[in-house]
N, CA and C atoms as a LAMMPS dump frame, in Angstrom:
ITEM: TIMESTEP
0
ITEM: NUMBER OF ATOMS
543
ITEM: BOX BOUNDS ff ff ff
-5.0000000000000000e+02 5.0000000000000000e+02
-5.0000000000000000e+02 5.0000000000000000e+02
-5.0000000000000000e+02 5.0000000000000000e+02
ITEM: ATOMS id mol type element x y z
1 1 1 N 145.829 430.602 -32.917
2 1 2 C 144.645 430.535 -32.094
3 1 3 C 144.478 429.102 -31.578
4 2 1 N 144.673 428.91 -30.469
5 2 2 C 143.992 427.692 -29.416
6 2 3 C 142.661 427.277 -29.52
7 3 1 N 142.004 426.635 -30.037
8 3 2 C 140.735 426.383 -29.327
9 3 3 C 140.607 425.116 -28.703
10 4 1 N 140.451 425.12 -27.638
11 4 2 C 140.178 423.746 -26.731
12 4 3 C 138.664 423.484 -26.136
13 5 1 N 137.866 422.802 -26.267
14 5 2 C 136.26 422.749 -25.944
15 5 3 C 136.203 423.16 -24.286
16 6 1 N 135.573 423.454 -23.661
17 6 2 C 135.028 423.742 -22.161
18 6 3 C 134.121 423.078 -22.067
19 7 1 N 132.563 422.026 -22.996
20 7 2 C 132.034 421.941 -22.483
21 7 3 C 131.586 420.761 -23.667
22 8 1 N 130.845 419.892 -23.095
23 8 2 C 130.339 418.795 -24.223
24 8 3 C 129.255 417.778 -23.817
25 9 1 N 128.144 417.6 -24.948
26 9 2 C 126.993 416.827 -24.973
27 9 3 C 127.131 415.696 -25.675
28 10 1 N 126.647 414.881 -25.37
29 10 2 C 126.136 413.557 -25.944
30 10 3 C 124.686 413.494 -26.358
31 11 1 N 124.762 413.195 -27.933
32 11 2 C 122.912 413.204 -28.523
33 11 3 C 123.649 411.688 -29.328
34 12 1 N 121.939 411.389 -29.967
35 12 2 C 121.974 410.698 -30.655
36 12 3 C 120.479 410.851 -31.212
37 13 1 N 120.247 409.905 -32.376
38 13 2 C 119.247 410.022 -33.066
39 13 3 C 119.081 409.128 -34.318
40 14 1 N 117.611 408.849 -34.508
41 14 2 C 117.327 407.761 -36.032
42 14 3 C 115.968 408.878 -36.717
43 15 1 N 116.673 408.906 -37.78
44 15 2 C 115.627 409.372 -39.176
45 15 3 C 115.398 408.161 -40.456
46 16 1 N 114.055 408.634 -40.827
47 16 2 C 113.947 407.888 -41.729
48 16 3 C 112.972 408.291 -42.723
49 17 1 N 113.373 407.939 -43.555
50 17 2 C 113.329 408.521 -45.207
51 17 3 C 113.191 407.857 -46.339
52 18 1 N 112.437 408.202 -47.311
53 18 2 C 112.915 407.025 -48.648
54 18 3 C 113.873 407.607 -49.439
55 19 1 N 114.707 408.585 -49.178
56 19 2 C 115.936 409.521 -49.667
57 19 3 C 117.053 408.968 -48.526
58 20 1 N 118.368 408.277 -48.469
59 20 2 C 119.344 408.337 -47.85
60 20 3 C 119.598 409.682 -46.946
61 21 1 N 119.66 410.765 -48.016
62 21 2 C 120.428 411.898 -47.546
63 21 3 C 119.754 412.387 -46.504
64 22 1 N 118.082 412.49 -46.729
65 22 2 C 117.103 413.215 -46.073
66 22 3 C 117.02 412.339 -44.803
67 23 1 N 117.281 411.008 -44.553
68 23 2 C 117.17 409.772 -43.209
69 23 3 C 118.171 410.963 -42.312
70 24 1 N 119.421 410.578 -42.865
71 24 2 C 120.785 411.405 -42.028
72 24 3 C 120.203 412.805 -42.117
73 25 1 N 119.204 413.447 -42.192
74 25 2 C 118.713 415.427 -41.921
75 25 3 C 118.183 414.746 -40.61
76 26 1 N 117.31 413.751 -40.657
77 26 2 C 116.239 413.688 -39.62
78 26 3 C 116.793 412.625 -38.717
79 27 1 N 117.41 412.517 -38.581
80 27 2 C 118.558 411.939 -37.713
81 27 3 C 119.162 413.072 -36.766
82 28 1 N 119.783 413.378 -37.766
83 28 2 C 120.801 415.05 -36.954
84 28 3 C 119.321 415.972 -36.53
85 29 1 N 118.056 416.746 -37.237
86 29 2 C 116.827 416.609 -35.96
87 29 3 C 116.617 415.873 -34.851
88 30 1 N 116.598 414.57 -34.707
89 30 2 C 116.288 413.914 -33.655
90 30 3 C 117.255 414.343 -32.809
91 31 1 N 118.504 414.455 -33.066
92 31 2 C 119.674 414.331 -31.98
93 31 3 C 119.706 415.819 -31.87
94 32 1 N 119.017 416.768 -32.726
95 32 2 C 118.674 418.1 -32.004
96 32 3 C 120.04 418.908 -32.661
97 33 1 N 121.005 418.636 -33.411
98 33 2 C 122.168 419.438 -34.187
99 33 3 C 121.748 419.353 -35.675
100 34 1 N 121.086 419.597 -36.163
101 34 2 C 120.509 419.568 -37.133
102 34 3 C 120.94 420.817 -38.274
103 35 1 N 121.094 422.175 -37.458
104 35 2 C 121.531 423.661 -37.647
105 35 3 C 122.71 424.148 -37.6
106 36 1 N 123.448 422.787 -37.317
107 36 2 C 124.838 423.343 -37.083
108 36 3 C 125.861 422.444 -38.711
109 37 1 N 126.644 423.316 -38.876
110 37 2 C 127.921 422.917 -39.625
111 37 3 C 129.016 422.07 -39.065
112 38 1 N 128.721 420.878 -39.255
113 38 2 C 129.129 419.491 -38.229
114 38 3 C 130.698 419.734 -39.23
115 39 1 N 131.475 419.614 -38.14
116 39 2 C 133.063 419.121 -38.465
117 39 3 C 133.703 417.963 -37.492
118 40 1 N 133.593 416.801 -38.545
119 40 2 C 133.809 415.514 -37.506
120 40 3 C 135.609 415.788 -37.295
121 41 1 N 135.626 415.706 -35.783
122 41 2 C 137.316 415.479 -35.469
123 41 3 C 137.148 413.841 -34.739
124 42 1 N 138.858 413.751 -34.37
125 42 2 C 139.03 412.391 -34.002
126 42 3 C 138.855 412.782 -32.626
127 43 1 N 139.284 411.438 -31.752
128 43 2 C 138.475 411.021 -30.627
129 43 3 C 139.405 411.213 -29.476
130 44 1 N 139.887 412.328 -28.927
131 44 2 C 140.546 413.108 -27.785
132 44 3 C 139.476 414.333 -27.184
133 45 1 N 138.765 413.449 -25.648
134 45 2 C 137.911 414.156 -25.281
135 45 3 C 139.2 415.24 -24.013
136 46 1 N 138.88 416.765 -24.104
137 46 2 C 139.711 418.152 -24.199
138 46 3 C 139.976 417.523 -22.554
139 47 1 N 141.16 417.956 -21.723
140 47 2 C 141.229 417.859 -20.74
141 47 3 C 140.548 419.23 -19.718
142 48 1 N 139.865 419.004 -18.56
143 48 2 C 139.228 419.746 -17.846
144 48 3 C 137.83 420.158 -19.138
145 49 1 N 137.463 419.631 -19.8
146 49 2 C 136.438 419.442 -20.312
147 49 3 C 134.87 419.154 -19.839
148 50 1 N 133.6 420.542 -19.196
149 50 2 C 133.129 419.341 -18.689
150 50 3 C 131.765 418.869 -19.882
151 51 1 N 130.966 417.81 -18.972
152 51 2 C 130.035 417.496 -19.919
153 51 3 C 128.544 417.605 -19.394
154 52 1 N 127.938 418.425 -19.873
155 52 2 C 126.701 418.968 -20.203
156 52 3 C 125.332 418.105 -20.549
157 53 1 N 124.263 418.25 -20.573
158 53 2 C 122.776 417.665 -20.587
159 53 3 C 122.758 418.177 -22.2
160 54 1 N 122.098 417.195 -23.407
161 54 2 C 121.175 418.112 -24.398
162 54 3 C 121.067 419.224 -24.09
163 55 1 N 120.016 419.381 -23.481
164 55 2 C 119.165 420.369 -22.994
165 55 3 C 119.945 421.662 -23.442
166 56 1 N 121.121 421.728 -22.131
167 56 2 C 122.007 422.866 -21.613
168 56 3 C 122.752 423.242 -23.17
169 57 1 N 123.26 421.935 -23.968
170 57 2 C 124.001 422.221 -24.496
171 57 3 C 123.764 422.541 -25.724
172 58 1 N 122.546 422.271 -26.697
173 58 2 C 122.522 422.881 -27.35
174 58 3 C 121.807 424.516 -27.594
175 59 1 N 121.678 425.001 -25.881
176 59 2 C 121.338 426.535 -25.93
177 59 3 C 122.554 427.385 -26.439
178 60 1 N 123.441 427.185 -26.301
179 60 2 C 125.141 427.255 -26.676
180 60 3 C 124.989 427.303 -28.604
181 61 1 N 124.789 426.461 -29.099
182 61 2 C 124.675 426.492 -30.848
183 61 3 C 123.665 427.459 -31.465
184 62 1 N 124.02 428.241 -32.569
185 62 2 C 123.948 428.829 -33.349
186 62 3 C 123.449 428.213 -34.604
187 63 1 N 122.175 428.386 -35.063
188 63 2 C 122.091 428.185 -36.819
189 63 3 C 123.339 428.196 -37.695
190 64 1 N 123.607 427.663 -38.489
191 64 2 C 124.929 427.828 -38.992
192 64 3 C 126.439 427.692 -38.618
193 65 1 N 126.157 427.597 -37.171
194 65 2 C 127.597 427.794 -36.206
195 65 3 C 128.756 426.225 -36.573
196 66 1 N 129.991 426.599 -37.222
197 66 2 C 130.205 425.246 -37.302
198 66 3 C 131.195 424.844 -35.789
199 67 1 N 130.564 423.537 -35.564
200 67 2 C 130.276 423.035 -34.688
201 67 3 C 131.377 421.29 -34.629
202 68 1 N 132.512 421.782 -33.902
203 68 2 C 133.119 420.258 -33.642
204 68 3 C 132.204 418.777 -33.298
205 69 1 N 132.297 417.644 -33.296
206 69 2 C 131.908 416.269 -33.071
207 69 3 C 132.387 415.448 -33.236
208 70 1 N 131.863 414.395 -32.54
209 70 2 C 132.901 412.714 -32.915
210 70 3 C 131.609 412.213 -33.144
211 71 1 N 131.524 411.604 -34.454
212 71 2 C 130.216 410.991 -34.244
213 71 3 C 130.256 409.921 -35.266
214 72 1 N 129.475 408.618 -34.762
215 72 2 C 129.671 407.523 -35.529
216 72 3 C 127.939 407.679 -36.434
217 73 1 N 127.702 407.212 -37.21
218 73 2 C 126.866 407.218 -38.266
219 73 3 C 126.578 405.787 -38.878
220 74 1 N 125.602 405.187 -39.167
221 74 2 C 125.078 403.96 -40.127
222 74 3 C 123.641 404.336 -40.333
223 75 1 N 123.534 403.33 -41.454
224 75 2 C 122.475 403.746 -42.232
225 75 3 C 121.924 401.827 -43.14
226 76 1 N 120.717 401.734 -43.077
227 76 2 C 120.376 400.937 -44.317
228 76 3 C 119.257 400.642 -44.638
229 77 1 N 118.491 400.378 -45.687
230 77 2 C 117.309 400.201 -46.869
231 77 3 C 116.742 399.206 -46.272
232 78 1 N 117.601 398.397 -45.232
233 78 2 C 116.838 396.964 -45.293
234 78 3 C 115.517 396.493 -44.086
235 79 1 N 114.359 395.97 -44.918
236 79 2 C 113.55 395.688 -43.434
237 79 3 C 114.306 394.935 -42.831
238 80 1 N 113.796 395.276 -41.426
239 80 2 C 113.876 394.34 -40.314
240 80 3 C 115.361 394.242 -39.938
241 81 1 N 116.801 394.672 -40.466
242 81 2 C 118.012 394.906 -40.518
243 81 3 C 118.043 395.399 -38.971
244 82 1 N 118.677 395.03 -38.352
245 82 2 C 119.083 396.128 -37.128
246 82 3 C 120.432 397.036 -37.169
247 83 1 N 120.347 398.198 -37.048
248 83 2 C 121.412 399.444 -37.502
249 83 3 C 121.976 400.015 -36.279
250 84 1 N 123.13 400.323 -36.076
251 84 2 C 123.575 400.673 -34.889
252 84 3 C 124.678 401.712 -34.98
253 85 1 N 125.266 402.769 -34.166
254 85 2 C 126.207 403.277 -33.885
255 85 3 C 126.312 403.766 -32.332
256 86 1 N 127.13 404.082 -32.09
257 86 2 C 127.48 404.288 -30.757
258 86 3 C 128.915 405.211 -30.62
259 87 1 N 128.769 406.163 -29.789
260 87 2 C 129.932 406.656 -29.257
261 87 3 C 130.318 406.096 -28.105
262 88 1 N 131.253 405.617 -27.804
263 88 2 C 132.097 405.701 -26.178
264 88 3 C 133.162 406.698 -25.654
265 89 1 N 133.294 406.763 -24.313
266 89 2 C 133.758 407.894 -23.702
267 89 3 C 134.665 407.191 -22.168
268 90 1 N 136.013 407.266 -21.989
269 90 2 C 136.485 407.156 -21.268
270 90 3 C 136.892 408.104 -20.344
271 91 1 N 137.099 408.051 -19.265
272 91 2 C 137.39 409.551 -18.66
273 91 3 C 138.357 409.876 -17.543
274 92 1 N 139.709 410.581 -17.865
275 92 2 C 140.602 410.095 -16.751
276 92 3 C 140.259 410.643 -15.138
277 93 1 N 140.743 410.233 -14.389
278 93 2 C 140.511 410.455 -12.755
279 93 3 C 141.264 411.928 -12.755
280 94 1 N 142.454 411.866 -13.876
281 94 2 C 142.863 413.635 -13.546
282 94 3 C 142.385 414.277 -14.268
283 95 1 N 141.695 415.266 -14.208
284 95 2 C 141.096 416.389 -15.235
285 95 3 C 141.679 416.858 -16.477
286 96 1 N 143.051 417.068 -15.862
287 96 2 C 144.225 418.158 -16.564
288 96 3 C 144.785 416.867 -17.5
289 97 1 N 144.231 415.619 -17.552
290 97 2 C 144.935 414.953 -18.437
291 97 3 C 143.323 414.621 -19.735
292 98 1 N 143.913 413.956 -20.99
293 98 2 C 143.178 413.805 -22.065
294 98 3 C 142.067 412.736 -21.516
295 99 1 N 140.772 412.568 -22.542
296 99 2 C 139.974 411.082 -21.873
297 99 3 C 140.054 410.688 -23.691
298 100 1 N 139.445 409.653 -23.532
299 100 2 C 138.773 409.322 -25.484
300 100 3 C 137.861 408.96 -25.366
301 101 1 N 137.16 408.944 -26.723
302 101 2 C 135.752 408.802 -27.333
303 101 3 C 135.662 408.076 -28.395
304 102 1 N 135.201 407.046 -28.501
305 102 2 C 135.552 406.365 -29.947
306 102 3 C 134.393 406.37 -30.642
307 103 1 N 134.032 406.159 -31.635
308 103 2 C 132.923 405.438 -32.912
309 103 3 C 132.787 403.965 -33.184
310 104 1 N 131.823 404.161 -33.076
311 104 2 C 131.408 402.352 -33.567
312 104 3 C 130.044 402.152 -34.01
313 105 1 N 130.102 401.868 -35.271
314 105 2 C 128.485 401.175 -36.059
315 105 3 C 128.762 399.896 -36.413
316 106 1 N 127.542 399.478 -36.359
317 106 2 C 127.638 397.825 -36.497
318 106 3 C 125.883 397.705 -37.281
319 107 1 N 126.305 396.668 -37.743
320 107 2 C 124.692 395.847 -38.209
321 107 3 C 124.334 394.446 -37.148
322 108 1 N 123.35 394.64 -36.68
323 108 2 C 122.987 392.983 -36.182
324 108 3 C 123.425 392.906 -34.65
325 109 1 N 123.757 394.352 -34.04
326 109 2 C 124.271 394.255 -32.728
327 109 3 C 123.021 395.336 -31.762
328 110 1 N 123.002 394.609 -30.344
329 110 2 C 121.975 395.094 -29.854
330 110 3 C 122.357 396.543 -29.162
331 111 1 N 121.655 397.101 -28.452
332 111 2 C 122.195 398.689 -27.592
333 111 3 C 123.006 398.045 -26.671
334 112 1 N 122.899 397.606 -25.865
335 112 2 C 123.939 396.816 -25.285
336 112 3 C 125.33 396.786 -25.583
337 113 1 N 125.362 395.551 -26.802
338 113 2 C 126.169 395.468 -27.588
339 113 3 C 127.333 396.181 -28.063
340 114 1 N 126.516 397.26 -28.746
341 114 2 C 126.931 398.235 -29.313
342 114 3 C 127.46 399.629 -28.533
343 115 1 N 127.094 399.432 -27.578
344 115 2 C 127.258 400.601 -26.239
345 115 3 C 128.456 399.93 -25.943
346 116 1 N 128.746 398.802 -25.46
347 116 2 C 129.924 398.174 -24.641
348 116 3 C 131.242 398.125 -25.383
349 117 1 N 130.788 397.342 -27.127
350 117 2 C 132.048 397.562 -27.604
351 117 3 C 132.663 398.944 -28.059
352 118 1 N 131.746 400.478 -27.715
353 118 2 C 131.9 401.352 -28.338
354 118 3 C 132.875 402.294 -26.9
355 119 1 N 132.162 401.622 -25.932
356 119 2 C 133.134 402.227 -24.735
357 119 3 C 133.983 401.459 -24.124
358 120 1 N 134.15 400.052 -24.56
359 120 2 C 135.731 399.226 -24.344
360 120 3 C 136.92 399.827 -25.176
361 121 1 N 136.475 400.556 -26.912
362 121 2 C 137.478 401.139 -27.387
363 121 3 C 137.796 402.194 -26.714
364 122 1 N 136.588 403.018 -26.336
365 122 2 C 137.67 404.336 -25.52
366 122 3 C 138.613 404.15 -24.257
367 123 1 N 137.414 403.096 -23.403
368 123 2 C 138.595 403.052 -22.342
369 123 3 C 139.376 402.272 -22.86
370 124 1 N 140.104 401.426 -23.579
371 124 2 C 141.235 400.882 -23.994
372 124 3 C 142.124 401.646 -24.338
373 125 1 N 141.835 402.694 -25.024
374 125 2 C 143.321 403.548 -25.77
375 125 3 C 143.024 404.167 -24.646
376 126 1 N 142.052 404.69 -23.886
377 126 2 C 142.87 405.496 -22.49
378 126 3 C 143.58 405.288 -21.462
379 127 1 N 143.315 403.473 -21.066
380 127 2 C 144.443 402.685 -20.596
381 127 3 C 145.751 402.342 -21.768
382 128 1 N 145.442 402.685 -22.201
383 128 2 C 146.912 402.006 -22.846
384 128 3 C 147.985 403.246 -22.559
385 129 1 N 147.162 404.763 -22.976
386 129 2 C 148.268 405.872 -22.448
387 129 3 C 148.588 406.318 -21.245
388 130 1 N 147.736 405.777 -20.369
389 130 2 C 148.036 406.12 -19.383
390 130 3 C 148.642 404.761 -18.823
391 131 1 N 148.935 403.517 -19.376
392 131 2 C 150.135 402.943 -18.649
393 131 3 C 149.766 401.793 -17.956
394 132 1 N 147.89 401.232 -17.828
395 132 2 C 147.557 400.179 -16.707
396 132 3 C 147.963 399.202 -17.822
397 133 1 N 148.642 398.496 -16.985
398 133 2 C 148.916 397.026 -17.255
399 133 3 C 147.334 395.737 -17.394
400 134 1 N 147.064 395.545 -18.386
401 134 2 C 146.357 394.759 -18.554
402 134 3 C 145.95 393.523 -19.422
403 135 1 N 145.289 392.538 -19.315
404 135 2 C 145.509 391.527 -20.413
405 135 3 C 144.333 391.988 -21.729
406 136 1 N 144.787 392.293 -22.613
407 136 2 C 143.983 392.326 -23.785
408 136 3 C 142.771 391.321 -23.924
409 137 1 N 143.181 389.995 -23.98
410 137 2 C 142.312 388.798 -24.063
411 137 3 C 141.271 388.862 -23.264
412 138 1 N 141.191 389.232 -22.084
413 138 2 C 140.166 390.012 -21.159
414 138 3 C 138.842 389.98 -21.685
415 139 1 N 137.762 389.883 -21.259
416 139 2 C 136.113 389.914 -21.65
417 139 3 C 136.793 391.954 -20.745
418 140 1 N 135.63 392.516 -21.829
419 140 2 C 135.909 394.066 -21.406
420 140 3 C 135.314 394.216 -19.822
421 141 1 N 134.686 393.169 -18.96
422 141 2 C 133.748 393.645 -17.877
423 141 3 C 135.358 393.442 -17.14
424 142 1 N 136.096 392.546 -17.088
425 142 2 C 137.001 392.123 -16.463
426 142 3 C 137.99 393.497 -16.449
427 143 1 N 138.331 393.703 -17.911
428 143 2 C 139.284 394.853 -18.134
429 143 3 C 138.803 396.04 -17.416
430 144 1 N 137.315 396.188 -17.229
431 144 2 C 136.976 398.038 -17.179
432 144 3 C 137.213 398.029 -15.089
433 145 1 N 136.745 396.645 -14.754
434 145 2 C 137.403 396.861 -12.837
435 145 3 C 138.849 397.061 -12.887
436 146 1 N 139.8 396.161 -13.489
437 146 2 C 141.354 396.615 -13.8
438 146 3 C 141.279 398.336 -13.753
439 147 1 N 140.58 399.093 -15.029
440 147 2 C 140.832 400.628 -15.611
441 147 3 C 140.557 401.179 -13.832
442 148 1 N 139.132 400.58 -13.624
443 148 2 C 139.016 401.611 -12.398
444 148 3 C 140.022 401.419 -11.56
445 149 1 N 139.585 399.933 -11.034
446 149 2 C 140.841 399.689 -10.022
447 149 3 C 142.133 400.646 -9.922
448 150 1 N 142.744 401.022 -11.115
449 150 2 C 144.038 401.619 -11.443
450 150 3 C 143.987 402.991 -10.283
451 151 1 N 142.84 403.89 -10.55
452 151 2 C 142.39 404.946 -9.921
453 151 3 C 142.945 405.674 -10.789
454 152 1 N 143.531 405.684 -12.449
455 152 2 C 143.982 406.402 -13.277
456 152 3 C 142.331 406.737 -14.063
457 153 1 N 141.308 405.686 -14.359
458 153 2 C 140.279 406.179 -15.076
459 153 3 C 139.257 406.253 -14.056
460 154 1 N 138.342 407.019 -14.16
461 154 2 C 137.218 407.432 -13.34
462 154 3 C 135.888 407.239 -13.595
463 155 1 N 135.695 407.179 -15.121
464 155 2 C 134.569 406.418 -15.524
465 155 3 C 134.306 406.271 -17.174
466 156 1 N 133.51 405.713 -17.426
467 156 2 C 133.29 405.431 -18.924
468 156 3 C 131.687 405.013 -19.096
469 157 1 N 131.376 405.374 -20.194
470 157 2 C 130.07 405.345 -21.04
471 157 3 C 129.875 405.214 -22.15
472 158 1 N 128.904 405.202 -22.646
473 158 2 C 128.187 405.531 -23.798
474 158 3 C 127.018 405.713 -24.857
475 159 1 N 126.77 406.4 -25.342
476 159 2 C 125.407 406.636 -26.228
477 159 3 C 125.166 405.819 -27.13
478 160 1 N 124.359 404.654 -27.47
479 160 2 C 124.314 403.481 -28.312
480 160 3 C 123.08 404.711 -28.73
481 161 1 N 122.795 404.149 -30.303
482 161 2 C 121.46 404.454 -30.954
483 161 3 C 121.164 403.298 -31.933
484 162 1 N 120.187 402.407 -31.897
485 162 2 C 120.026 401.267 -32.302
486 162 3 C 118.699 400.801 -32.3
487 163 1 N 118.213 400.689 -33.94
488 163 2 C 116.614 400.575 -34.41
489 163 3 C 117.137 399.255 -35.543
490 164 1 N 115.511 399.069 -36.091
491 164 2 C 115.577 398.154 -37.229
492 164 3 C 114.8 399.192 -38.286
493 165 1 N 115.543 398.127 -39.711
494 165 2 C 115.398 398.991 -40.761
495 165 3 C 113.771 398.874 -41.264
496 166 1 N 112.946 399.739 -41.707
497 166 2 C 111.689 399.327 -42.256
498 166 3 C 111.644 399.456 -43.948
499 167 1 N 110.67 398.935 -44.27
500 167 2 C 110.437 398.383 -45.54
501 167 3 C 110.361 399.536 -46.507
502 168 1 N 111.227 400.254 -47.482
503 168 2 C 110.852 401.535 -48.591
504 168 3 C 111.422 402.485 -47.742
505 169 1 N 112.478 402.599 -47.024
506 169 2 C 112.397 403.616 -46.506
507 169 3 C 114.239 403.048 -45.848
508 170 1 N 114.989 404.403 -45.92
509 170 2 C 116.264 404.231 -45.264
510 170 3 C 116.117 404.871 -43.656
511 171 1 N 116.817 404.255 -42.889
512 171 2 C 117.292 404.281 -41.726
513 171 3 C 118.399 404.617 -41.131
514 172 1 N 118.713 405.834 -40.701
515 172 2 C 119.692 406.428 -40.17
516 172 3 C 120.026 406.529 -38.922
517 173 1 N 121.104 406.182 -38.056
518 173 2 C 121.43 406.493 -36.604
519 173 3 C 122.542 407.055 -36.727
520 174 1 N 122.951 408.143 -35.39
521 174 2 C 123.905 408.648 -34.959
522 174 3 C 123.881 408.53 -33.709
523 175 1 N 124.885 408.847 -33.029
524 175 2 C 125.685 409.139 -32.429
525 175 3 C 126.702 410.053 -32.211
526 176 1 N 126.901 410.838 -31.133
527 176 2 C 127.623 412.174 -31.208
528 176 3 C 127.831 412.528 -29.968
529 177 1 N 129.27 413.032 -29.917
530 177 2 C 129.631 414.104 -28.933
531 177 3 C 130.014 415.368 -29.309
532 178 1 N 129.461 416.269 -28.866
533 178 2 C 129.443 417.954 -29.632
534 178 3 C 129.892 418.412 -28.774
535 179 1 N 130.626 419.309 -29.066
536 179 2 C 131.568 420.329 -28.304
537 179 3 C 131.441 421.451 -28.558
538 180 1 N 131.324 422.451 -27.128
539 180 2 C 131.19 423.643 -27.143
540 180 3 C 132.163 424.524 -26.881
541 181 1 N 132.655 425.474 -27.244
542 181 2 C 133.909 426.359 -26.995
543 181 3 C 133.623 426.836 -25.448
């Protein structure tokens, strides 16, 4: 059996809790997958894949339904801490070829931050397979006109989720791309 996704959302979300476990429930609430049986895969977004609103996409999930994702996760106890994760998403100009999605949590990095270095990793391994010649050493703003320039990548993003920690209480963010059959 094949299964290849047709269709995919980007959520994210922060819970918080004086239980760890219960921060990451109300986390996955916020980001609205809360009901689903999360199976994290690695970061090959499906070719001719498209991508969907919240909204649209979690009318598609099922209570219980287990449910593919790439999703980065952090968590911590500490006030005033700033907590971060982020997915990025590269995306090739041909359909019929692969894009990537990477993970990235960090402490002490802003949405910004954390958004940019989370979608310099995807578009990086998606330039690298597809072949653009580029200098690594590069500040990523420099590298991502190179990706386009190429006319091999078509665009890139990403979902940062990024709070500070409060006092008695854990702090959870995600980040996620969910995929729908």
């Amino acid at each position: 059996m094949t299964f290849v996704p047709s269709k995919a959302f980007f959520t994210k979300g922060i819970g918080r809790h004086k239980n760890k476990l219960q921060s990451f429930e109300l986390a996955l609430r916020d980001a609205r997958i809360e009901k689903q049986n999360l199976v994290y895969v690695s970061s090959i977004f499906p070719p001719k894949c498209k991508i969907i609103s919240v909204d649209e996409g979690v009318e598609y999930l099922y209570p219980g339904q287990i449910t593919f994702c790439v999703m980065a996760r952090n968590a911590t106890n500490e006030k005033g801490r700033l907590v971060g994760s982020a997915v990025g998403m590269a995306f090739p100009a041909d359909e019929s070829h692969y894009g990537y999605i990477s993970e990235h949590h960090a402490f002490g990095a802003e949405e910004l931050e954390i958004g940019d270095f989370a979608e310099d990793l995807a578009s990086t391994m998606l330039a690298t397979t597809l072949g653009i010649d580029f200098d690594p050493e590069k500040d990523y703003d420099e590298r991502k006109q190179i990706y386009h320039m190429s006319g091999k990548i078509i665009d890139s993003a990403s979902a940062p989720c990024v709070t500070r920690g409060q006092a008695g209480l854990w702090t959870t963010t995600i980040s996620a791309a969910v995929f729908i059959p």
